[in-house]
Kinemage of the C-alpha trace (Angstrom):
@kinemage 1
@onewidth
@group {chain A} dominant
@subgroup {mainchain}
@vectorlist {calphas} color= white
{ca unk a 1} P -43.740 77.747 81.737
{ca unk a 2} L -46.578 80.398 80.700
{ca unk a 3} L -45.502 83.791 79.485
{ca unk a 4} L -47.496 86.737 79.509
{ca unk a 5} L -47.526 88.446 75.504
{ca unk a 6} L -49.132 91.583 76.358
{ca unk a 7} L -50.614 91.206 72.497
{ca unk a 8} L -54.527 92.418 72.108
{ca unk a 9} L -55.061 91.746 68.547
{ca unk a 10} L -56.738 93.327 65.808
{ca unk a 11} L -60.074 92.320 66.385
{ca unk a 12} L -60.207 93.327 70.243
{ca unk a 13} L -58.278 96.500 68.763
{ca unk a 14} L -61.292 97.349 66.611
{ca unk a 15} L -63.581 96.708 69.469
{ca unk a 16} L -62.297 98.666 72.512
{ca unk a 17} L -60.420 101.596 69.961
{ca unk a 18} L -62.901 102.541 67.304
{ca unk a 19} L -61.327 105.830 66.802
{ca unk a 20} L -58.321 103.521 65.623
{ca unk a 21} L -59.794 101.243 63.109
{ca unk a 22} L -59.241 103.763 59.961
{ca unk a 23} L -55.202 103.396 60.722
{ca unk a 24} L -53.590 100.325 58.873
{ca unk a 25} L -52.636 97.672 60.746
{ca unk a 26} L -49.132 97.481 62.495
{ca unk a 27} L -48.120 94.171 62.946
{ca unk a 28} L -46.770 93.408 66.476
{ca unk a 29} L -43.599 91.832 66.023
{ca unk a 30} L -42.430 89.094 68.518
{ca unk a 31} L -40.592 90.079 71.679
{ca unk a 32} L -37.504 89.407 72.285
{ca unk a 33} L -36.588 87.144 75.513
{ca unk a 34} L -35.666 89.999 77.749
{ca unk a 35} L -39.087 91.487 77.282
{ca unk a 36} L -40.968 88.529 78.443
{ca unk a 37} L -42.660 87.620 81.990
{ca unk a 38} L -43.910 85.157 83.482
{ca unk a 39} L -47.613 84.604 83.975
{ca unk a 40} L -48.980 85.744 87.040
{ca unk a 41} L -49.960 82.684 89.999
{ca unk a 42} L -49.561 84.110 93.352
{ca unk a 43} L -52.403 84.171 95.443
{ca unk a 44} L -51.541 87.741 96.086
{ca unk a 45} L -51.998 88.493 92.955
{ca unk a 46} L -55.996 87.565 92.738
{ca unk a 47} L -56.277 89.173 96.002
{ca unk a 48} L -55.236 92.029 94.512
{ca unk a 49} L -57.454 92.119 91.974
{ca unk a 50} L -60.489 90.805 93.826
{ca unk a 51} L -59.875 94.054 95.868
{ca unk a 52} L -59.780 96.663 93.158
{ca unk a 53} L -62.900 94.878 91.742
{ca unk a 54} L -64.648 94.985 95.268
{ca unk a 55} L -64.242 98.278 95.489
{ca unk a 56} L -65.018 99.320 91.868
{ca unk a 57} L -61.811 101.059 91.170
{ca unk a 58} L -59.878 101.174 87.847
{ca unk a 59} L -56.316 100.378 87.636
{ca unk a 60} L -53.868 101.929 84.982
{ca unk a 61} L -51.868 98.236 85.416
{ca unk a 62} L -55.362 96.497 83.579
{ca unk a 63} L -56.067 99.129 81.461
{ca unk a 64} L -52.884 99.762 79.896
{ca unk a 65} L -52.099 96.305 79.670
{ca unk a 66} L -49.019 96.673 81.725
{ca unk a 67} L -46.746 93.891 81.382
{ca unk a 68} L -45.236 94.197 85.255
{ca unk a 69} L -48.850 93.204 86.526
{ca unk a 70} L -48.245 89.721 87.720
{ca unk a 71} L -44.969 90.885 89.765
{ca unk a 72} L -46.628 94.228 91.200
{ca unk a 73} L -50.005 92.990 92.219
{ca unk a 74} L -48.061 90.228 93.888
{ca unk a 75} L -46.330 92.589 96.005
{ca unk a 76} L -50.035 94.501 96.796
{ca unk a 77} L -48.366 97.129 94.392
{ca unk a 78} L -51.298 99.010 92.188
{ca unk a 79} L -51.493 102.365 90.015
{ca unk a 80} L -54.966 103.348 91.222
{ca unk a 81} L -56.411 105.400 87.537
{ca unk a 82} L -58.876 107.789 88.456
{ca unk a 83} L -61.834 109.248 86.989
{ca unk a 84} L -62.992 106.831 85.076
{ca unk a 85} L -61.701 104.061 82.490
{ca unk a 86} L -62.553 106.525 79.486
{ca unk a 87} L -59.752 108.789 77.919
{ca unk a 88} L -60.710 112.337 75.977
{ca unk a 89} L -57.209 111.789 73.952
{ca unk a 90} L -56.335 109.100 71.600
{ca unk a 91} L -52.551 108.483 71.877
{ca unk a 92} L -51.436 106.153 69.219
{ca unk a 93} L -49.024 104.464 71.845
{ca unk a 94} L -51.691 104.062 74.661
{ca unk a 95} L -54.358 101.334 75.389
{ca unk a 96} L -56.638 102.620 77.417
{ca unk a 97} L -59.858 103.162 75.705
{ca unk a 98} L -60.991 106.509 73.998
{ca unk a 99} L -64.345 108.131 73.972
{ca unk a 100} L -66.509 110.315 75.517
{ca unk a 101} L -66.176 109.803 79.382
{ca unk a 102} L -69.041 109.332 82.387
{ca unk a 103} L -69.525 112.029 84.483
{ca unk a 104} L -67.592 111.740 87.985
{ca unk a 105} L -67.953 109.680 90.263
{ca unk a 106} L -67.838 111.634 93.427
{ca unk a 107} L -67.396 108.488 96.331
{ca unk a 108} L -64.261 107.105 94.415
{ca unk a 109} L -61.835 108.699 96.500
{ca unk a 110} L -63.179 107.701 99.734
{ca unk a 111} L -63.280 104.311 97.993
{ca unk a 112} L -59.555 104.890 96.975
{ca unk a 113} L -58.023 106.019 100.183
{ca unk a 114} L -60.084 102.856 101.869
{ca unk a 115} L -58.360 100.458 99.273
{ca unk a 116} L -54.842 101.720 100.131
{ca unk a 117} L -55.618 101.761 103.795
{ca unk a 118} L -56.794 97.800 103.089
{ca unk a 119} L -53.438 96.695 100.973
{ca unk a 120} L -51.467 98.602 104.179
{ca unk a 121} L -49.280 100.485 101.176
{ca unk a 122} L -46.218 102.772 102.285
{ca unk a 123} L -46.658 104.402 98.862
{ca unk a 124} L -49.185 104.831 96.415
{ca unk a 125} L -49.320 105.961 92.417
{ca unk a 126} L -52.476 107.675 91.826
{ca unk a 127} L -53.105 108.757 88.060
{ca unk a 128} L -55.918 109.465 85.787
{ca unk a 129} L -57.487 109.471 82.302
{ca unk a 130} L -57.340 113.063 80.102
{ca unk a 131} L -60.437 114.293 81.000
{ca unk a 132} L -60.529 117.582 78.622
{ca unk a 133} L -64.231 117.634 78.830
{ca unk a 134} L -64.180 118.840 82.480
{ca unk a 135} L -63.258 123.019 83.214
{ca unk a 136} L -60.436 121.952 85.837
{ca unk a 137} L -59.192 118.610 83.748
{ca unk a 138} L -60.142 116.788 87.020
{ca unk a 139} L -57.485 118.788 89.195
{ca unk a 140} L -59.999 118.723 91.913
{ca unk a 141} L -60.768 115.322 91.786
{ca unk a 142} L -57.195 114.222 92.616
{ca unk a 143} L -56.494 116.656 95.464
{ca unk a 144} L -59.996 115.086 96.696
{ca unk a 145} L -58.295 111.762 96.379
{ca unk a 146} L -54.953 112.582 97.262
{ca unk a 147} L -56.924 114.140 101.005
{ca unk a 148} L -58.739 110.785 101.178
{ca unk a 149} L -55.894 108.897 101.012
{ca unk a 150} L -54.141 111.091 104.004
{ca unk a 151} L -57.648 110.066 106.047
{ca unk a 152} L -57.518 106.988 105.444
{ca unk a 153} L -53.665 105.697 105.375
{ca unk a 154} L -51.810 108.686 107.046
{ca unk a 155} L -48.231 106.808 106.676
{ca unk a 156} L -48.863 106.184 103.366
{ca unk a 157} L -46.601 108.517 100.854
{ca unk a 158} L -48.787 109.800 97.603
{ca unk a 159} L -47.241 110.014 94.521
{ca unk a 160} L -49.777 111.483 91.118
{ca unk a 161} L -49.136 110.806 87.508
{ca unk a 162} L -51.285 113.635 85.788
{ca unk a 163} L -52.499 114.778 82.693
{ca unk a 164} L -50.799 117.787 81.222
{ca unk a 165} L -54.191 119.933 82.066
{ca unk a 166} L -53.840 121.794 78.824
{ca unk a 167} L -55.480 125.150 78.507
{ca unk a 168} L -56.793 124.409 81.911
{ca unk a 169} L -55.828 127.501 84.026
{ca unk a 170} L -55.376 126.879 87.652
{ca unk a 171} L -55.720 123.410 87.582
{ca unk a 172} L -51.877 122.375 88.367
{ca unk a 173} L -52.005 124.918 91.552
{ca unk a 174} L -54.662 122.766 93.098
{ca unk a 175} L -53.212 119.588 92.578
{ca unk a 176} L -49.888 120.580 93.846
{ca unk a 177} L -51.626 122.706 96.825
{ca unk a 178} L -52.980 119.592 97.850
{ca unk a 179} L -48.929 118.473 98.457
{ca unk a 180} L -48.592 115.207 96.891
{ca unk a 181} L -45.169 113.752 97.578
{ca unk a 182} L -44.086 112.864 94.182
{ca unk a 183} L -45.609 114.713 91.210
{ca unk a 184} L -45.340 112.831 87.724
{ca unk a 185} L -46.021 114.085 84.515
{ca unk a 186} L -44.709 112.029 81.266
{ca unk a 187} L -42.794 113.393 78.242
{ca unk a 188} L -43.271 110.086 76.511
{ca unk a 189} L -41.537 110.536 73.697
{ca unk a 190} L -38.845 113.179 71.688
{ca unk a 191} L -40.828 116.259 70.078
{ca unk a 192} L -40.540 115.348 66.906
{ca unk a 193} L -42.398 112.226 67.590
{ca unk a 194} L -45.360 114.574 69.182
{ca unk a 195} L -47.612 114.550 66.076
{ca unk a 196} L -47.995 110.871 65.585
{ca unk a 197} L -47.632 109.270 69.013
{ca unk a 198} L -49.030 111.897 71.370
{ca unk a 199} L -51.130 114.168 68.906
{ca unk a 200} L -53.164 115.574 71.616
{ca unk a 201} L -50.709 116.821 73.600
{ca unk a 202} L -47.814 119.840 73.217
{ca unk a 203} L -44.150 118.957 74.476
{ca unk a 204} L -43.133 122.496 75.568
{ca unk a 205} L -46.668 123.030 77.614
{ca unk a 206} L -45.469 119.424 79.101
{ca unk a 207} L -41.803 120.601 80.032
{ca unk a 208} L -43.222 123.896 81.406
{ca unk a 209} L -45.701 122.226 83.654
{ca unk a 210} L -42.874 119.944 84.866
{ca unk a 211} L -40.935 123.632 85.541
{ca unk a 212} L -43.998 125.290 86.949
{ca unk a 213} L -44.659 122.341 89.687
{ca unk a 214} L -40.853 122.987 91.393
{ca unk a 215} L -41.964 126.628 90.823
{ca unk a 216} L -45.425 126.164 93.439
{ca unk a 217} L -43.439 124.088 95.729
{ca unk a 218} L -39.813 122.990 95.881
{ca unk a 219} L -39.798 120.450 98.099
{ca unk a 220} L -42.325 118.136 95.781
{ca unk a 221} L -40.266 116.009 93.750
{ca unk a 222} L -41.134 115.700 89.564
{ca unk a 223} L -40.686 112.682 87.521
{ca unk a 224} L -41.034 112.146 83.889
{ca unk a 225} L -40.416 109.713 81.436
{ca unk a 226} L -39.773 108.347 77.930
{ca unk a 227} L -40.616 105.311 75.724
{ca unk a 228} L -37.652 104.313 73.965
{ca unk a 229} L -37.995 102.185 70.800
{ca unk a 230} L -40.861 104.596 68.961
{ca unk a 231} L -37.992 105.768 66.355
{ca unk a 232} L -36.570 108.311 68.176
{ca unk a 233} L -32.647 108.957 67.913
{ca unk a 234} L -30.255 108.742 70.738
{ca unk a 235} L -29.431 112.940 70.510
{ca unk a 236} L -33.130 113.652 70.693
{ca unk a 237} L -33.265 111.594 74.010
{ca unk a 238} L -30.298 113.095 75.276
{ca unk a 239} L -32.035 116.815 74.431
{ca unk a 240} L -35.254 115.770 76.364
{ca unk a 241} L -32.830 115.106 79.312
{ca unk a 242} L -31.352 118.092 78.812
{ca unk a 243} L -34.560 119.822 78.923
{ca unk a 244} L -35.851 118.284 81.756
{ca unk a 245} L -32.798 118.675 84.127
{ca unk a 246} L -33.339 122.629 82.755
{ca unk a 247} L -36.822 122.287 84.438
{ca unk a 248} L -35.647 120.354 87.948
{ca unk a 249} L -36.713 116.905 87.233
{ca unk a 250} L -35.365 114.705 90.089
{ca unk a 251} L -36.442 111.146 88.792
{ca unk a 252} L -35.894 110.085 84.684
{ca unk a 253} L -37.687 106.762 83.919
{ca unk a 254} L -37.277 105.122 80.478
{ca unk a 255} L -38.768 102.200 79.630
{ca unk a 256} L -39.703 100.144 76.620
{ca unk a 257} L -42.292 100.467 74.423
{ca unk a 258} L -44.878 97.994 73.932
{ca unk a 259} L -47.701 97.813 70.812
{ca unk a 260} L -51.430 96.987 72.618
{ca unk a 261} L -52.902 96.334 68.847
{ca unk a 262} L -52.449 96.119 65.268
{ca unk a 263} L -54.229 99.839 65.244
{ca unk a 264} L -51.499 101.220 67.499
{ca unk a 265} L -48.299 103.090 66.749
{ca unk a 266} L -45.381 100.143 65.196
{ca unk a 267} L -42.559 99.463 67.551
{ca unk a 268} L -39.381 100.461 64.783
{ca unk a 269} L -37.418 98.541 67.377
{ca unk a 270} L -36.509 96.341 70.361
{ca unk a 271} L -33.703 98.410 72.428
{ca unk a 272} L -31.336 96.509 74.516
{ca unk a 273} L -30.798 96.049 77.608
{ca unk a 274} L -27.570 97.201 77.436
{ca unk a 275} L -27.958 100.451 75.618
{ca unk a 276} L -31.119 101.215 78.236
{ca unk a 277} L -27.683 100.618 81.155
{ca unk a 278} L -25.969 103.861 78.701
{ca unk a 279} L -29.312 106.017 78.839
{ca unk a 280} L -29.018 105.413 82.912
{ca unk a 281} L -25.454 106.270 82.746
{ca unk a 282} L -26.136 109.317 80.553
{ca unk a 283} L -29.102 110.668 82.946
{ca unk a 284} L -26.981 110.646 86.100
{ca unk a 285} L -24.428 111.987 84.347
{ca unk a 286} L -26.626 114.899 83.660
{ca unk a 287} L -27.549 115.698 87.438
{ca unk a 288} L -31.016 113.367 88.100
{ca unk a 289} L -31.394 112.489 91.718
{ca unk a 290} L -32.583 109.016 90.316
{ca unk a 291} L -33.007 107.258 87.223
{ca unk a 292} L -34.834 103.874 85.965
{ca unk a 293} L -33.663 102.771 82.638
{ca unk a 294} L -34.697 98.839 81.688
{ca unk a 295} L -36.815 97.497 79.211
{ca unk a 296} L -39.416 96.607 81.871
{ca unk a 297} L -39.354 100.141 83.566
{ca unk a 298} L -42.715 102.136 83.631
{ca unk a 299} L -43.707 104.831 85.578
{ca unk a 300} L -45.133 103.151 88.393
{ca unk a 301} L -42.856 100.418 88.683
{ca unk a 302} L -41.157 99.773 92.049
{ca unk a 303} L -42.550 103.116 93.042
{ca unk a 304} L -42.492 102.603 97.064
{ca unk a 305} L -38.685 101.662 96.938
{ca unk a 306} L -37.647 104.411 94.183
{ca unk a 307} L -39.143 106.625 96.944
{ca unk a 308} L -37.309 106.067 99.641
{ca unk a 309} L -34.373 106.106 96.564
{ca unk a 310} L -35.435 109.760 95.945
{ca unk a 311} L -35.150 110.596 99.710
{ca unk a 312} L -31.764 109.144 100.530
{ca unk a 313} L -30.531 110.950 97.392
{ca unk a 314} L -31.773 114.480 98.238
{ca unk a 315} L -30.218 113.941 102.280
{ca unk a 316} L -27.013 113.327 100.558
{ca unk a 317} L -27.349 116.463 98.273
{ca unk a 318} L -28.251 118.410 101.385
{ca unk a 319} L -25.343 120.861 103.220
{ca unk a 320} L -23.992 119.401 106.723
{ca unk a 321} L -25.499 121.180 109.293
């Protein structure tokens, strides 16, 4: 039976990341069986994607070379990325291209909202590129979207996956003025990872932002997650839990991390499925209303049913009337 190996090579590595091609090469070890998925057939599937092509919209699941693609697009399930296919930051963990972006395209989030409204989703993930070259980091472009998407699919739930807006001033107040139902903003990885994986980015501006959301509004809930197998060690994970339950998290997702290239950051190892079951154990331990912990888990994944998760889990937290 075909298997999808999410596995990009070196020379489409040196193509689509040139800002990579000075690194040495990594090479991309195989995957072990639990990492593996099947090819995707269903009809679904293509319908999926002849929609998102129809309607000229980017998808993080494409661009990031997701490897739950053929199961999510099956379902009509589909991270719409905003703003573009071009990213201002060059994470060496990330696939999505890096350069210097086009300016907005101010229709896309009519063109979004009508997309959801077409797959008839109950939830949707809507997240972007870094775009450091705008003054607001694109804030206003997702409160645009996330209004379009109320127009068009009013039932539909809205959950955003943002960049950290760094040294953008304002910008999380309008995205979280425009009330989004789930606001997600990813760690990634431990701090002392920060320099080589996400070299762009700050891990204390990320845990504040994460703080400053349940600040604005209370009733949002925050989500954040890790990539386990980048070298961290298990006490540094269990600190970033730590630090996020300090700033109100509600949902932990940790999932496996996956080399696009040759030019990308080495996988030091395959974690188990078993020790992702501990880090689960560990996080609701600590006081998350939910948590996600498999080798397949990414942010997006199962997103509508985690949802209604997140829901039944604050109604049991609340007091009897």
């Amino acid at each position: 039976m075909a298997r999808i190996e999410i596995n990009h090579g070196a020379a489409q590595g040196a193509v689509r990341h040139p800002e990579k091609a000075h690194r040495p090469d990594n090479p991309i070890q195989r995957k072990p069986a639990w990492i593996r998925v099947k090819a995707p057939t269903s009809p679904i599937y293509h319908e999926t994607r002849a929609l998102m092509r129809d309607s000229k919209l980017v998808t993080v699941c494409e661009e990031a070379a997701c490897p739950n693609i053929g199961e999510c697009w099956s379902q009509r399930h589909a991270t719409m990325m905003i703003m573009g296919e071009v990213c201002t930051r060059a994470c060496s963990f990330c696939n999505v291209a890096t350069g210097l972006p086009k300016a907005l395209d101010e229709d896309e989030p009519r063109r979004v909202g009508e997309a959801v409204a077409k797959m008839g989703l109950r939830h949707v993930v809507v997240t972007s590129v870094d775009r450091d070259d705008l003054r607001d980091g694109g804030a206003r472009h997702f409160a645009r979207t996330i209004a379009a998407i109320r127009e068009a699919a009013p039932g539909t739930t809205v959950e955003v996956l943002t960049p950290d807006f760094l040294r953008k001033d304002g910008a999380l107040e309008v995205v979280v003025e425009a009330r989004p139902d789930v606001f997600n903003h990813n760690l990634e990885t431990v701090p002392r990872l920060y320099p080589n994986i996400r070299p762009g980015a700050r891990y204390y501006h990320s845990l504040r932002l994460l703080d400053r959301v349940k600040r604005l509004d209370p009733t949002v809930f925050t989500k954040s997650g890790l990539m386990a197998g980048l070298g961290e060690e298990r006490i540094e994970v269990q600190q970033v839990m730590d630090d996020m339950r300090s700033a109100e998290v509600d949902f932990l997702t940790i999932g496996q991390y996956l080399q696009p290239t040759v030019k990308h950051a080495a996988v030091a190892r395959f974690v188990e499925p078993a020790e992702f079951e501990d880090y689960a154990a560990m996080a609701r331990a600590k006081g998350f209303l939910l948590v996600s912990a498999t080798p397949l888990t990414r942010s997006s994944y199962h997103a509508d049913r985690d949802f209604a998760a997140l829901q039944a889990a604050r109604r049991q937290l609340a007091p009897a009337a």
